[in-house]
N, C-alpha and C positions, 0 to 999 in steps of 0.2 A: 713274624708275629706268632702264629701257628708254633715253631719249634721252641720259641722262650714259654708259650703256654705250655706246651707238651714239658719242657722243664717241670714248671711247678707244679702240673700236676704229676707228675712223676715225685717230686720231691714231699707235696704236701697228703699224696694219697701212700704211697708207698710208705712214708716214715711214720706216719697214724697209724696203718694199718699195724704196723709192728708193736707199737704202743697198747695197741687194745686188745692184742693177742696175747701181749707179756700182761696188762692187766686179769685179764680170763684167766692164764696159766697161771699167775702166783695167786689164786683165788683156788681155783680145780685144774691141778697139773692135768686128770685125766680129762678134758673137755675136747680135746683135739678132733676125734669123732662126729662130733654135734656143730663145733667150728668149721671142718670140711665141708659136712654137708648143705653148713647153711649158706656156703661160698659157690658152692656146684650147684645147688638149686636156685639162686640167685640169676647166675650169670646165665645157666642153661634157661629161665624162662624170659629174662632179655633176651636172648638169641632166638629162642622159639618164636618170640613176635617182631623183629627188627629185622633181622637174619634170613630166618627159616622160612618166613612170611605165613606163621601159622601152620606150615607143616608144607605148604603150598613150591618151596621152590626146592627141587632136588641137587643133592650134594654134587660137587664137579667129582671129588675124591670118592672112591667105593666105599659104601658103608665098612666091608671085609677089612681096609686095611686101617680105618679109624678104629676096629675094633680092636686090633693089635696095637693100635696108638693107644687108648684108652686105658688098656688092659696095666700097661707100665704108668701112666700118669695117675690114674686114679691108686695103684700101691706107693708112688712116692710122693702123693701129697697126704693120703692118712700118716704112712710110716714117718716122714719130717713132723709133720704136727704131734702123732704120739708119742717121740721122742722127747716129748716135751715136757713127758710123764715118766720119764727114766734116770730122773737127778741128773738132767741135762739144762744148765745155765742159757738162759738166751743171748749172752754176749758171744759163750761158744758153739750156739745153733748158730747164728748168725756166721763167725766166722768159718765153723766146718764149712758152711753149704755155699763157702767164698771160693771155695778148694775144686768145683764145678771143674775148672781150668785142665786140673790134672787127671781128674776119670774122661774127660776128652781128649786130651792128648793119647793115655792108655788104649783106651778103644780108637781111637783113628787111629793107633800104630798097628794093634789085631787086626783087626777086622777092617777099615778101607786100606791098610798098608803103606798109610801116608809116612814120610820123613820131616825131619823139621829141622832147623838149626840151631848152633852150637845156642844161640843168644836166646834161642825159646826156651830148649832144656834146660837152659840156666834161670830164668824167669819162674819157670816150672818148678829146680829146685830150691828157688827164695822163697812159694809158694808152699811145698809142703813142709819146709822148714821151721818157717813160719807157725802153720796149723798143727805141726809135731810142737812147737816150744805152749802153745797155747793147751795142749791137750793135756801135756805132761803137767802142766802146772795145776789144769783141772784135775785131773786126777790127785793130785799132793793136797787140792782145798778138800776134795770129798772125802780122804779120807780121815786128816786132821778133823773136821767136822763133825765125825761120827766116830770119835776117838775113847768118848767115854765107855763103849760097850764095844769090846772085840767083835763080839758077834752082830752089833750092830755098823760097824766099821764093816765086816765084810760085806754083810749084806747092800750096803749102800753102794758100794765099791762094785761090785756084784753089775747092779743095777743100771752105774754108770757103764760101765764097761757093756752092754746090752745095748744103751744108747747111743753109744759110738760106734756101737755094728751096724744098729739101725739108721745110723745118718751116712756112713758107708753104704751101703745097701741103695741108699735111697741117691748118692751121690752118682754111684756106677750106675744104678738105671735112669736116673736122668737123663744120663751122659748117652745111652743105649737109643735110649727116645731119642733124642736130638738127631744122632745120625739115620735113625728111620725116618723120623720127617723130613731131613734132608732129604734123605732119597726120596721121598713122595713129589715133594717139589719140585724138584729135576723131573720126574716124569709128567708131574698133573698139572705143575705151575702152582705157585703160591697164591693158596688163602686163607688167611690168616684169622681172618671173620671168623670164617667156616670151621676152621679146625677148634677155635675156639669153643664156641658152639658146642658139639659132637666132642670134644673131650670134655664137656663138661655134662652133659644129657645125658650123652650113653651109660657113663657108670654110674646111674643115681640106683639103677635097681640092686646093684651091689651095697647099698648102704642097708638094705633089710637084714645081710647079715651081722649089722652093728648096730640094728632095731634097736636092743634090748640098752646096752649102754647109753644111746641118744637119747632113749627115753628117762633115764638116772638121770642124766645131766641135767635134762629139761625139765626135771622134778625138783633137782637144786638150783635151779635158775628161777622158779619161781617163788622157791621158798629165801632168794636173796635180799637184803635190803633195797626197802623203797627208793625210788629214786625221782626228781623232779626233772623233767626235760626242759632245758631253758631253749625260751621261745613262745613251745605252741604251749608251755605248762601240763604235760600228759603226765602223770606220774604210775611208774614200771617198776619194776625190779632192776635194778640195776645190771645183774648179769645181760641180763636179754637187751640190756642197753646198751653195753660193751658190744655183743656181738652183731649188734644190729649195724652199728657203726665200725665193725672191724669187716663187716661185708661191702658197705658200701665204699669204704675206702681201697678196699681188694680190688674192686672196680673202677675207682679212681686210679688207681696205681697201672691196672692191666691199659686202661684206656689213654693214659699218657702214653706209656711204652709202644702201643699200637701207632698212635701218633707219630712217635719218636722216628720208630724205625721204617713210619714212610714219608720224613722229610728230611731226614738226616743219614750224612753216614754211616756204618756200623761202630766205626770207631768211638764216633759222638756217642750215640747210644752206650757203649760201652766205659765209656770216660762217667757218664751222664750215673748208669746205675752204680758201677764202682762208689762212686762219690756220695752216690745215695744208702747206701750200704753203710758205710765211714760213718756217716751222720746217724745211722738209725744206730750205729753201734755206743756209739760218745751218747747220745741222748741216752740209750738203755741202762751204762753205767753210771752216767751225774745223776738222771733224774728217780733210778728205782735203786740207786746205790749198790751194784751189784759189783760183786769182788770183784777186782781186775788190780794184778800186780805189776811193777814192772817187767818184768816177764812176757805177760799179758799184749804191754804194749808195742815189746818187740818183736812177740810176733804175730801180731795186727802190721807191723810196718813191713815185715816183712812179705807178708799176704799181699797188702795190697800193691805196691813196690812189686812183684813179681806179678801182679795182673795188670798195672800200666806199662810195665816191660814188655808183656807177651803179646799187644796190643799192638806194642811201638808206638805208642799214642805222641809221643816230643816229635817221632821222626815224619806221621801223617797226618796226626787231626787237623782239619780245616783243609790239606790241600787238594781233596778232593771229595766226591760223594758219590763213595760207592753203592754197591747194589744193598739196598736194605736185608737188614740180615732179620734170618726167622725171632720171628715174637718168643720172646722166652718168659713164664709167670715167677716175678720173685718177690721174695720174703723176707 
């Protein structure tokens, strides 16, 4: 029962949340700033009274090396969200940041010196093949787009091109995170609670240096159309209502996943979000009408087709249930 629950909320928080993130962003591409914060101070004052027991129960992990977890989690969840502000489409945020697979392969062959076989690396390059056909075609819309004015054509172009560094950037230190909390685990033992927690607390004081922007947003969030809350009947700004709802389903999403991957294999989990992904994708392009060419869709197929490969998911799911793999937050 537990893991078809952990399903739907996985499905029904994670695919809102994306929903009300693309509503925010096609409203103020720049909001991403004010959206972080309102997601890390959420989750971090759950944890401070759930978790932390008001301050009361100390970390198993060294605060020192949460700080060096922190220090990367908190650059690539601004950096993906501001991307969002760089004439970066959400069908193709979504799919770059599908691409995970391959900045982890990269750094496990650096830096742990791991090997893999001939059927990963091929996985791997259906993967970037994939994210290459979908980028290339992005780029062909942005500049068409902005075709009436050369100088606005490049500028645009410009911009996009900035946004793909920055979803790069943010792809590889992901990747960089992951294999540091591995190694934490292996020494301190997995908690998942906890790291949750402590990566989301510790970098709130870094949000002062994006003071100035949070407080813009929150000046255009108030000055948005009214809105009526069905139900309790409150009536808000509509922005602040989006985001209110784009937070708490961030935590419907994170709290399936937590579920997930401590009653299921990792592979499940992995089949589970894939799948959740796909569907946040198709919703993004039917319901907000967002370009997607044939092009587009070949290489979505090939994305995902190279992440149930890399998995093996046809050759393991169901026959056994491996060791729960680290909680990962996605979008």
């Amino acid at each position: 029962m537990r893991p078809a629950f952990a399903v739907g909320l996985v499905f029904a928080g994670c695919c809102s949340n994306v929903i009300f993130l693309e509503l925010l962003a096609r409203k103020h591409p720049g909001c991403g700033n004010i959206v972080t914060f309102a997601q890390f101070l959420f989750i971090a004052v759950e944890g401070f009274l759930f978790e932390a027991d008001l301050g009361r129960k100390h970390p198993v992990i060294p605060i020192r090396y949460y700080a060096v977890m922190v220090t990367m989690f908190f650059t690539v969840s601004v950096v993906n969200n501001y991307a969002l502000n760089l004439n970066i489409a959400m069908p193709l945020h979504m799919i770059f940041r599908s691409g995970s697979l391959i900045a982890n392969m990269i750094l496990g062959i650096i830096i742990l010196k791991k090997r893999y076989s001939v059927f990963k690396y091929t996985s791997i390059a259906l993967v970037s093949v994939g994210i290459f056909i979908c980028t290339f075609m992005s780029a062909k819309q942005v500049t068409s787009q902005s075709s009436s004015s050369e100088n606005d054509g490049f500028q645009a172009f410009a911009w996009w091109l900035l946004g793909i560094g920055a979803l790069t950037f943010a792809l590889l230190m992901s990747a960089r995170m992951g294999i540091f909390q591995e190694t934490l685990y292996k020494q301190f033992g997995k908690h998942s609670k906890e790291a949750l927690f402590y990566n989301h607390a510790l970098p709130l004081p870094g949000f002062i240096f994006l003071a100035s922007d949070i407080y813009d947003h929150a000046v255009l969030f108030n000055n948005s159309e009214l809105y009526q809350v069905p139900v309790v009947g409150v009536i808000v700004p509509i922005m602040w209502f989006y985001l209110l709802m784009n937070v708490i389903t961030q935590y419907v999403c994170i709290w399936g996943v937590f579920i997930l991957t401590t009653e299921c294999a990792s592979l499940t989990v992995t089949l589970v979000v894939t799948l959740r992904k796909f569907v946040s994708l198709i919703f993004s392009i039917l319901y907000f009408q967002n370009p997607f060419t044939l092009w587009h869709w070949l290489g979505t197929l090939f994305v995902f087709t190279g992440t149930l490969m890399y998995t093996e998911v046809w050759n393991n799911l169901g026959t056994t249930k491996g060791q729960p793999q680290k909680e990962a937050k996605k979008n």
